[in-house]
C-alpha positions in Angstrom: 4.8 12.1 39.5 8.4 12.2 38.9 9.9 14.1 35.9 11.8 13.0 32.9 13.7 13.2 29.5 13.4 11.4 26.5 16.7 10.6 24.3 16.5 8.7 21.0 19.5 7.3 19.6 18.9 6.6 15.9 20.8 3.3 14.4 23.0 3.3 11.1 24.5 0.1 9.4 26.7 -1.3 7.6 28.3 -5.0 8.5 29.7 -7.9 6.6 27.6 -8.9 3.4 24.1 -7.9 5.3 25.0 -5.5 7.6 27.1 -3.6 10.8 25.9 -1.2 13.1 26.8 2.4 14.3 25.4 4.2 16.8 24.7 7.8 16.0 24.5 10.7 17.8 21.6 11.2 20.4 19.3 14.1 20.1 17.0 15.5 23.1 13.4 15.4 23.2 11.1 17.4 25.5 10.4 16.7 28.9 6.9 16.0 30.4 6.0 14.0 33.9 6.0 10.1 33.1 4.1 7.7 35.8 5.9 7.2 38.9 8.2 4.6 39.4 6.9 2.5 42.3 8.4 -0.6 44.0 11.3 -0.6 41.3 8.0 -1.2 38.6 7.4 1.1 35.6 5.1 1.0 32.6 5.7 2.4 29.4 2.7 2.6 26.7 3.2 2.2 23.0 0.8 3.4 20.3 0.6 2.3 16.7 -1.2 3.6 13.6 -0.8 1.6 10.3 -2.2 2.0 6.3 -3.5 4.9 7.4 -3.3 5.5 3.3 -3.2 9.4 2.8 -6.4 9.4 5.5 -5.4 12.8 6.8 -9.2 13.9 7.8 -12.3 11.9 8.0 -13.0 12.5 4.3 -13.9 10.7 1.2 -13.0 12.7 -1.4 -14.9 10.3 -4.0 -18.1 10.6 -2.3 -18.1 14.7 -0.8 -19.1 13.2 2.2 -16.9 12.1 5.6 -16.6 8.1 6.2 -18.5 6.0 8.3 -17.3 4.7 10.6 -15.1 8.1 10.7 -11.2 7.3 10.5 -7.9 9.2 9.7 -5.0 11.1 11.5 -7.5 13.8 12.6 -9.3 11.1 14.5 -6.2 9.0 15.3 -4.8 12.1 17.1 -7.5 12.7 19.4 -6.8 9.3 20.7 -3.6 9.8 20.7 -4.3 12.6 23.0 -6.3 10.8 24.9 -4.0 8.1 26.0 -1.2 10.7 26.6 -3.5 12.0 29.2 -4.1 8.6 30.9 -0.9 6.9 30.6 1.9 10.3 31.3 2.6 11.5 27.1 6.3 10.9 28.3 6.4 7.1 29.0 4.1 7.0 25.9 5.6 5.9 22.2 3.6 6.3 19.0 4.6 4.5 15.8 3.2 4.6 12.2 3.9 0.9 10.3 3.5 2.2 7.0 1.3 3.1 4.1 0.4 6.3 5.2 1.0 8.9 2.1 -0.8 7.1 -0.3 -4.5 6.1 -0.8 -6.2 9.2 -1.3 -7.2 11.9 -4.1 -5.0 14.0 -1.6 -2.0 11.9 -1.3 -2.3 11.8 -5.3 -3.0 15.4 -5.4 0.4 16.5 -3.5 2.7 13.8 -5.5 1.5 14.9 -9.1 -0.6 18.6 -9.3 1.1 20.1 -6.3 4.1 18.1 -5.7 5.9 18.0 -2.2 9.0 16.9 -3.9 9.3 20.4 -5.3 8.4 21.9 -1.8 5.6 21.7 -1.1 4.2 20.7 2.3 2.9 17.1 2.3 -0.3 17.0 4.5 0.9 13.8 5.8 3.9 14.6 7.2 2.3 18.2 8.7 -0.5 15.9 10.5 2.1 13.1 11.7 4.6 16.2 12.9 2.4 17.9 14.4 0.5 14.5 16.8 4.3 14.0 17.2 5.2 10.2 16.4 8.1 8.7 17.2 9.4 7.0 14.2 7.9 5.4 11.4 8.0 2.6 8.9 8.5 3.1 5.2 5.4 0.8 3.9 5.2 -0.8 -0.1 3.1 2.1 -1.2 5.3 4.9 0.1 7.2 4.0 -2.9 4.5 4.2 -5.1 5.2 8.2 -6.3 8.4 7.6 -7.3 11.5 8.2 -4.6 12.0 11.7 -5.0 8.5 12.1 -3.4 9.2 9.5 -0.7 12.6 11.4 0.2 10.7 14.7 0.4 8.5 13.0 2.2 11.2 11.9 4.9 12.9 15.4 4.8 9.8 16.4 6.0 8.8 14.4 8.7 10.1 14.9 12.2 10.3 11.5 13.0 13.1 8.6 11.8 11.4 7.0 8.6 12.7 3.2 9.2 13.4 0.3 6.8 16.4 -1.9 8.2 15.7 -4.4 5.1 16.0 -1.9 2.4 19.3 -1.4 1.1 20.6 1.2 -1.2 21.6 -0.8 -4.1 24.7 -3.3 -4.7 25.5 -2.3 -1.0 25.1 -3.1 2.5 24.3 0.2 3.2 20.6 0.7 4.7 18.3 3.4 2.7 16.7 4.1 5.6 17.3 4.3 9.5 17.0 0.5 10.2 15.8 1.1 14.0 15.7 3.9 16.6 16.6 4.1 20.3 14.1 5.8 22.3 15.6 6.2 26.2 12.3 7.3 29.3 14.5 8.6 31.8 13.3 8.3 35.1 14.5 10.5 38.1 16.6 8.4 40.8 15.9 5.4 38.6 17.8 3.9 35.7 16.2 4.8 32.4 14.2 2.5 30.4 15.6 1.9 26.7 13.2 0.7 24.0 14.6 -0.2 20.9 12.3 0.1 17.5 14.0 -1.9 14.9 11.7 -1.2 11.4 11.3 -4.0 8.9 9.1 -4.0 5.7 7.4 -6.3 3.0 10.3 -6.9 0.2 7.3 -6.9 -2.5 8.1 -3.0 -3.7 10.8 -4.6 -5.3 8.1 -6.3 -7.8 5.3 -3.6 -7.2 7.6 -0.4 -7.9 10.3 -2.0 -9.9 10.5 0.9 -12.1 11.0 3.4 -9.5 13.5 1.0 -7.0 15.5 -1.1 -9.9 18.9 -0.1 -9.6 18.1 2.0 -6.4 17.1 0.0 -3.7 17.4 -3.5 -2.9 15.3 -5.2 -1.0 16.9 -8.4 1.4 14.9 -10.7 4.0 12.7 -9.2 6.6 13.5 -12.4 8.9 17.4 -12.9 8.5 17.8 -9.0 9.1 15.5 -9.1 12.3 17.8 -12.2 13.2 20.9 -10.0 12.6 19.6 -6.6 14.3 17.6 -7.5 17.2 21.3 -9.2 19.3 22.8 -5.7 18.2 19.5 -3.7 19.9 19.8 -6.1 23.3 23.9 -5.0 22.8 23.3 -1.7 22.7 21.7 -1.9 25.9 17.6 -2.0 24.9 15.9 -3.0 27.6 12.3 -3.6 25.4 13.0 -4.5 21.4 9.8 -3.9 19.9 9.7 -5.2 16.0 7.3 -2.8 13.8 7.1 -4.6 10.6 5.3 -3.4 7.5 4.2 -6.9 6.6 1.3 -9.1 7.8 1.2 -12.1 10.6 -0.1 -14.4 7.8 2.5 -16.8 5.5 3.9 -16.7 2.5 2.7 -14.3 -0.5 0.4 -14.0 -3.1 3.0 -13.8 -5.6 5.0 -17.3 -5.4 8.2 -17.1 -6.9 8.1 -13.7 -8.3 9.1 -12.1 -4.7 12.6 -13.8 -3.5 11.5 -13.5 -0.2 8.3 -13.7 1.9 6.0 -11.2 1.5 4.8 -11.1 5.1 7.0 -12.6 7.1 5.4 -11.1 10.8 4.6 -14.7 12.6 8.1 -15.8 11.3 9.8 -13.2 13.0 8.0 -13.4 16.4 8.4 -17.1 16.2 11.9 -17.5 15.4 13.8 -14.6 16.5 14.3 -14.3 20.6 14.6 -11.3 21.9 11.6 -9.5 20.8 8.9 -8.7 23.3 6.4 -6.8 20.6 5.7 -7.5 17.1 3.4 -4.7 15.8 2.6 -5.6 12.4 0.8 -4.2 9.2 0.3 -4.4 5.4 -2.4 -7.2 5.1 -5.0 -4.8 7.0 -5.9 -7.1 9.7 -7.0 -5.6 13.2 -5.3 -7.7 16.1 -6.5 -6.7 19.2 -4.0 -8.5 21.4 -2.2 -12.0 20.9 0.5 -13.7 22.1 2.4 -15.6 20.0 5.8 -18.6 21.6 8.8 -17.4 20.4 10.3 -21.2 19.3 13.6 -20.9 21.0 13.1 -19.0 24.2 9.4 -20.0 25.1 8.7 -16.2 25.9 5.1 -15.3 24.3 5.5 -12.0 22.2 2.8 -9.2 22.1 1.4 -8.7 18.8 -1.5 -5.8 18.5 -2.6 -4.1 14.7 -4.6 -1.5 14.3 -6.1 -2.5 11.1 -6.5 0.0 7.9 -7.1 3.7 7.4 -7.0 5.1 10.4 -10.0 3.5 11.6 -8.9 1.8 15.2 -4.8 2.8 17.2 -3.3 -0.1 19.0 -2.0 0.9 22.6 -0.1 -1.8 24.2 0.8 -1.9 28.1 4.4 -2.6 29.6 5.3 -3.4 33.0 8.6 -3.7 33.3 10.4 -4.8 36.8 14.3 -4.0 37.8 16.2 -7.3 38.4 19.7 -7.4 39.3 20.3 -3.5 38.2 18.0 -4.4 34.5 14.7 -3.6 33.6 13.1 -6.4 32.5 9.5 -7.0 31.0 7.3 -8.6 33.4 3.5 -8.1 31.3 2.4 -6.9 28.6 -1.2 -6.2 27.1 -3.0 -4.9 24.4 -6.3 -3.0 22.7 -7.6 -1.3 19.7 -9.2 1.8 20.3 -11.7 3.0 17.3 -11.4 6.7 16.3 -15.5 6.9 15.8 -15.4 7.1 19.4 -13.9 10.5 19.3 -13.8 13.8 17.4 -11.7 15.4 15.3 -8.3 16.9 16.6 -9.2 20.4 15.3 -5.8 21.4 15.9 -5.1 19.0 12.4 -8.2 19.8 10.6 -6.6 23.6 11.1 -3.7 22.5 9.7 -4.1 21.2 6.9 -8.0 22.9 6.0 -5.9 24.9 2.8 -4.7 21.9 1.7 -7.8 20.4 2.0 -9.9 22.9 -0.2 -7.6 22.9 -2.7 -8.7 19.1 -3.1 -12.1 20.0 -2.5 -12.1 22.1 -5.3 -10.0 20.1 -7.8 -12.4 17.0 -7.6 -15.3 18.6 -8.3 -13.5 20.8 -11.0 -16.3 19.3 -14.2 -15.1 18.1 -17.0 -17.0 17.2 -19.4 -20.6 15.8 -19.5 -21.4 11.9 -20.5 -24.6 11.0 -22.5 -25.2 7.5 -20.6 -24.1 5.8 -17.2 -21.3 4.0 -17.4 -21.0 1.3 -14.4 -18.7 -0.9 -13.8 -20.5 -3.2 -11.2 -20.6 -5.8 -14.0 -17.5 -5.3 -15.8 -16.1 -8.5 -14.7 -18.6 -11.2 -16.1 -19.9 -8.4 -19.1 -18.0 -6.4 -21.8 -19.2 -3.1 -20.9 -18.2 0.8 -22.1 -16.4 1.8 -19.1 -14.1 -0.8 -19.5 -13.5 0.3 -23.1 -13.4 3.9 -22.5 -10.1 3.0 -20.0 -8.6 0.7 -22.5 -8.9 3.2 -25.8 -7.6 6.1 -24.0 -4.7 4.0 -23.3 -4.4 2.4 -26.5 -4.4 6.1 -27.8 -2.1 7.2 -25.8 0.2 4.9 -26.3 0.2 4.8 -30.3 0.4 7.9 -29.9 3.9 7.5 -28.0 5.6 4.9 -30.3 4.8 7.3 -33.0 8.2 7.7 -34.9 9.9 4.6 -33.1 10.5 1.1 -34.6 7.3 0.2 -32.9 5.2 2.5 -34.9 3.6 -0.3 -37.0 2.6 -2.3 -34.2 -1.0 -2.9 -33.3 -1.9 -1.5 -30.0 -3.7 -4.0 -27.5 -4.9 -2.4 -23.6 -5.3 -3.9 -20.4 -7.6 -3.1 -18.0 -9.5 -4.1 -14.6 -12.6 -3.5 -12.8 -10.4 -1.4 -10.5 -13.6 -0.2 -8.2 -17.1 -2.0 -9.2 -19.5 0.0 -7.1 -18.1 3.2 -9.4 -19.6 4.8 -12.4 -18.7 7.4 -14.7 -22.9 9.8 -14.4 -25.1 10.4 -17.0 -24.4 14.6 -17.8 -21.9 16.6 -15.7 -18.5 14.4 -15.4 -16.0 15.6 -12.8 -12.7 15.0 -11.9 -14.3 12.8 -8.9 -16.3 10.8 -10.8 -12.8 9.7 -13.4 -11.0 9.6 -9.9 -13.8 6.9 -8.4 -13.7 4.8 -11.8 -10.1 4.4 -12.2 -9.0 4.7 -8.3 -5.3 3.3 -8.1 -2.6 5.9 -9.1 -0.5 3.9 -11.8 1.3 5.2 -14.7 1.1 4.1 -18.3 3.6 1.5 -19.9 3.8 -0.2 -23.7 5.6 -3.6 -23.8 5.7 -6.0 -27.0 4.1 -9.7 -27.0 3.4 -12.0 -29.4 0.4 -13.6 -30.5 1.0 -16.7 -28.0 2.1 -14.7 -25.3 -1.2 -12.4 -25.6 -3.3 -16.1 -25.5 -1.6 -16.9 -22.2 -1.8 -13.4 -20.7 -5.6 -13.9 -21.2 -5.3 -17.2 -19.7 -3.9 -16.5 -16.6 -6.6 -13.8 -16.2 -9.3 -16.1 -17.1 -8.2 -18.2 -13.7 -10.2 -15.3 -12.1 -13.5 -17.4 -13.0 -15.1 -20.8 -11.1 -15.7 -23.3 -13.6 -19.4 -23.9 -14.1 -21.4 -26.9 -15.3 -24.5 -25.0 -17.3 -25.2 -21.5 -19.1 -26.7 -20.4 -16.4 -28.2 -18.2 -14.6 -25.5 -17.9 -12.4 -25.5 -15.4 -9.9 -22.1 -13.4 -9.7 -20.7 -15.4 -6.8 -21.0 -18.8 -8.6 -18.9 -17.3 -10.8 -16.6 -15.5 -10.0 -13.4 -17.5 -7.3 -11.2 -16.2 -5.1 -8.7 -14.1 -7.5 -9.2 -10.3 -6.5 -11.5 -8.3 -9.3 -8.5 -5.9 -9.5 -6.6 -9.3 -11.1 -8.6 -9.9 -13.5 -8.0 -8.2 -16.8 -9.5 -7.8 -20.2 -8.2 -6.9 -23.5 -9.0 -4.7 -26.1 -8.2 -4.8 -29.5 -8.6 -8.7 -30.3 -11.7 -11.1 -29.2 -12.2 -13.7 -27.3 -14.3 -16.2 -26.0 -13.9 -17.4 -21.9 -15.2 -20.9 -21.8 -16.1 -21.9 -18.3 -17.1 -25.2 -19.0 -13.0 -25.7 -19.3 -10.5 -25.8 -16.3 -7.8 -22.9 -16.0 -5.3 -22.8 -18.6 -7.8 -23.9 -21.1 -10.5 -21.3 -21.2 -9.3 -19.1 -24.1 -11.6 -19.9 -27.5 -12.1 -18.2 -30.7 -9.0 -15.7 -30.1 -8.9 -13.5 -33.0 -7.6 -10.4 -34.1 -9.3 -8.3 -37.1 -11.8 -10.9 -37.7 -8.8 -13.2 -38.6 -7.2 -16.6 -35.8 -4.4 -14.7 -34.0 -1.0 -15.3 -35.1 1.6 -16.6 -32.6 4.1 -15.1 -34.1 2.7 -11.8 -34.7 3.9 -8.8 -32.5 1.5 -6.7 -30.4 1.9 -3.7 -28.3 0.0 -3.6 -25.3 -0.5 -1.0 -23.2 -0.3 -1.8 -19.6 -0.1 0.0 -16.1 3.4 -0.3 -14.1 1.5 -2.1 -11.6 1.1 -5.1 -14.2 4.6 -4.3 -15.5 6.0 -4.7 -12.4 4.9 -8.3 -12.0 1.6 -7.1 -9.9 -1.3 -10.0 -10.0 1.6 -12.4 -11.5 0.2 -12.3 -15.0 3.1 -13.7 -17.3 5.4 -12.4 -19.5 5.0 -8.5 -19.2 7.6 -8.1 -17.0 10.6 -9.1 -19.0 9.1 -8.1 -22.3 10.5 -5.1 -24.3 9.3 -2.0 -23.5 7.9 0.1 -26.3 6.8 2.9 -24.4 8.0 4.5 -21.0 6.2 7.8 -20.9 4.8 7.1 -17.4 1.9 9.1 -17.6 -1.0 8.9 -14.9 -3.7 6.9 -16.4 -6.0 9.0 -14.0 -4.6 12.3 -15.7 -5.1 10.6 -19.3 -8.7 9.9 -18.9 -9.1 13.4 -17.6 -7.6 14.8 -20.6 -9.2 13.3 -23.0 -12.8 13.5 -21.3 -11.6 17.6 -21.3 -10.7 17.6 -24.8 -13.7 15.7 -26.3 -16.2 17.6 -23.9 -19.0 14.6 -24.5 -18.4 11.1 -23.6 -20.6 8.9 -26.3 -20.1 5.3 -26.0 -20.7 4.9 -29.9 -17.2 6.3 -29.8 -15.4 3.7 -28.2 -17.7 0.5 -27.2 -17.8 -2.6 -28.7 -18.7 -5.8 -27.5 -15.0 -8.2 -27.8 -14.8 -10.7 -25.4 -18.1 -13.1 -24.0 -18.4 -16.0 -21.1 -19.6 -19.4 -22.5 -20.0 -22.7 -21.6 -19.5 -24.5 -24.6 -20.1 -21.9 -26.8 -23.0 -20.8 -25.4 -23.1 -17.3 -23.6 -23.1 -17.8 -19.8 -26.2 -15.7 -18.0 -24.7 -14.0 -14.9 -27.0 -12.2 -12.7 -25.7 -9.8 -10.0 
């Protein structure tokens, strides 16, 4: 074994209308022994975790029980160890590709009870810090807590937080590091430079409009890989590795609403030379190895994913050979490793155990106590009370925020989803878990103003969510339902409707009324909505230009809490009420699960 030093040189831009390049100053990391250099050969060994999503230890929080198959950065870190000890830990590079502070009751916990924007340690950046990655990519749902939290968030973390197509706004100024340098220094030998150029999805500019608008602009993931990875090879790179928070599929699920391509992975290797690894993320795929032809050069590029929460770390293999004085790629390969195959790193579950309880205890803080069961495994085909519990706490608060304004006399509509079917608010003792399982996602509350029309098509473009049938039924669940995600799919409260499925989309909507009366097109609504929705999220029309009534941005999780707390007994004769129906032909459609 020979000894050696690692130096990483962090980039900064700012060129022409896109963007230039500086190189900044280079900081020294520790020593350790890499593997010898033999025959003018080397390897070099990268690691990457992605959408880890806030899974600091192997537990769910929702459940008060530890996932199967076991996952997070306590597991993630024993491999990580593991592989340090096989490979040398100093010709070893571990990346994170983004999603990782968000996801869990934790990550929710330390953005909104405890926040780390205030000071307080995030348990993320304490795990990450202390496995000791490299750099990392800011993912879509980093912004989801709002930027101060994401900044704490990077103050915090050891490593470069990277993002080369995120730009602070109306300039060609990057937001974040847009790649890192990372030099393996090898006694009697010249080093081996391996350039990280970060690239992320441009959807949070739709997703988290509210907290990016006027902030942060999001530009191309291809043309800025096209425009950094020439400046990477100039700057002397001998391996460009491109870790892109965004998926190897095509396109987006959003059509014109995003500018750009929402994953844009395949593009990238396919298009731009120069890039010997793509290691990708976002769509929560696991790639164990492929090899995909770069179009120009004919060079096949390395492309490994570690799937979702922490559940699997990609390690891919570099050989690199010296030719003519350069180090130059000779193989590569690839593997997923699955954390179930080790135990916890206890050093992290030490770490972070106060953290920890302090969840512990706030989920299973009660809250009140419910007099019947309320499911939502049907709530997609079937009005039921949980659905309308979620919609008149938000109705309530949000008449309760135009109170005074010159939307006061406004009727108050709500939108909600069957955000986690297999969850269920118990009979008796309610705890902050159970509201937590039922309503899962961490948005915040918005009003916004439609008309009568505008409500009709909202409910239309939801009603796409459902196969068209050719009878009443029975039908089981999965004749009816299509390919739309449940979490698309939203109902209304405060007008009824009829959803026949004997019609083809954009003609499903019958019998739309509101008090008993046909709904006026012209007649103005409030409707209270999450920002996901606001923000364009699920591509449901006309929210995200219309005028916003209410902008209290309150956590609908918090809400439902609150009101459970104040009322002490949840009795569905307080809020249910059977509104909307599934017909074919005006009959009720029988769906069985």
């Amino acid at each position: 074994m020979t000894t050696s030093s690692r130096r990483r040189v962090p980039g900064v831009t700012a060129f022409a209308v896109l963007l230039a390049l500086l190189l900044g100053a280079p900081a020294l990391a520790q020593p350790t022994n890499p593997r010898a250099v033999q025959n003018h050969t080397a390897e070099i060994t990268l690691m990457a975790t992605a959408d880890v999503h806030g899974r600091v230890l192997n537990v769910d929080y929702l459940n008060d029980r530890p996932f199967t198959p076991a996952r997070g950065f306590s597991r993630l870190s024993s491999l990580v160890n593991e592989v340090r000890a096989e490979k040398g830990a100093e010709q070893t590079l571990l990346l994170d590709i983004g999603d990782s502070i968000q996801g869990t009751v934790l990550g929710a916990y330390y953005a909104r009870r405890e926040p780390t924007a205030d000071g307080v340690p995030n348990p993320v950046a304490t795990a990450m810090n202390a496995i000791g990655y490299d750099a990392m990519v800011v993912g879509n749902h980093e912004f989801n807590f709002g930027l101060p939290h994401l900044y704490a968030f990077r103050d915090q973390l050891d490593a470069p937080l990277l993002g080369a197509n995120v730009l602070e706004a109306g300039t060609d100024r990057p937001a974040f590091e847009p790649y890192v340098i990372e030099t393996v220094n090898l006694r009697g030998h010249k080093p081996i430079k391996v350039g990280v150029l970060g690239l992320t999805t441009p959807g949070s500019a739709l997703w988290d409009r509210t907290h990016v608008e006027g902030q942060l602009d999001f530009v191309d993931g291809l043309e800025t890989a096209k425009a950094y990875v020439p400046r990477l090879r100039a700057a002397g790179a001998d391996v460009v590795v491109a870790a892109i928070h965004a998926g190897m599929g095509s396109g987006s699920s959003y059509g014109d609403l995003l500018p750009h391509p929402e994953n844009f992975g395949r593009a990238v290797a396919e298009q731009v030379p120069g890039i010997d690894v793509v290691l990708p993320a976002h769509s929560h795929t696991r790639i164990d190895e492929q090899f995909v032809t770069n179009q120009q050069t004919g060079e096949r590029v390395l492309v490994t994913q570690p799937g979702s929460h922490g559940q699997h770390l990609s390690v891919a293999d570099l050989q690199l050979r010296m030719v003519r004085g350069q180090w130059t790629v000779v193989s590569k390969r690839a593997e997923t490793r699955a954390a179930d195959t080790v135990a916890d790193d206890p050093a992290i579950v030490d770490l972070v155990a106060e953290q920890h309880q302090r969840v512990v205890d706030y989920v299973n803080a009660p809250i009140g106590t419910s007099l019947e069961r309320l499911s939502m495994e049907a709530a997609d085909y079937l009005d039921v009370p949980i659905m309308d519990l979620i919609n008149t706490v938000q109705a309530e608060a949000v008449e309760a925020g135009i109170a005074g304004t010159a939307w006061a006399d406004l009727p108050v509509l709500s939108i909600t989803a069957p955000l986690a079917r297999s969850a269920a608010i118990p009979q008796g003792n309610v705890s902050v878990r159970d509201v937590a399982a039922v309503y899962v996602y961490e948005n915040t509350l918005r009003g916004v103003v439609l008309d009568g029309q505008q409500v009709a098509d909202y409910l239309e473009s939801s009603a796409a969510y459902f196969r068209q049938v050719d009878s009443s039924g029975p039908h089981r669940r999965a004749q009816v339902a299509g390919t739309v995600p449940t979490y698309c799919y939203d109902v209304i409260d405060g007008v009824s409707y009829d959803i026949d499925l004997s019609r083809p989309v954009g003609q499903r909507i019958t019998n739309l009324t509101f008090d008993g009366e046909p709904i006026d097109p012209q007649a103005e609504f409030v409707l209270a909505i999450n920002n996901y929705r606001h923000g364009g999220g699920c591509g449901h029309p006309h929210v995200t230009d219309a005028p916003i009534a209410f902008f209290g941005n309150p956590d609908v999780q918090d809400l439902l809490i609150e009101w459970i707390q104040s009322r002490d007994v949840v009795d569905p004769a307080d809020f249910a009420s059977i509104d909307w129906r599934l017909v074919h032909q005006g009959t009720p459609v029988t769906v069985v699960p």
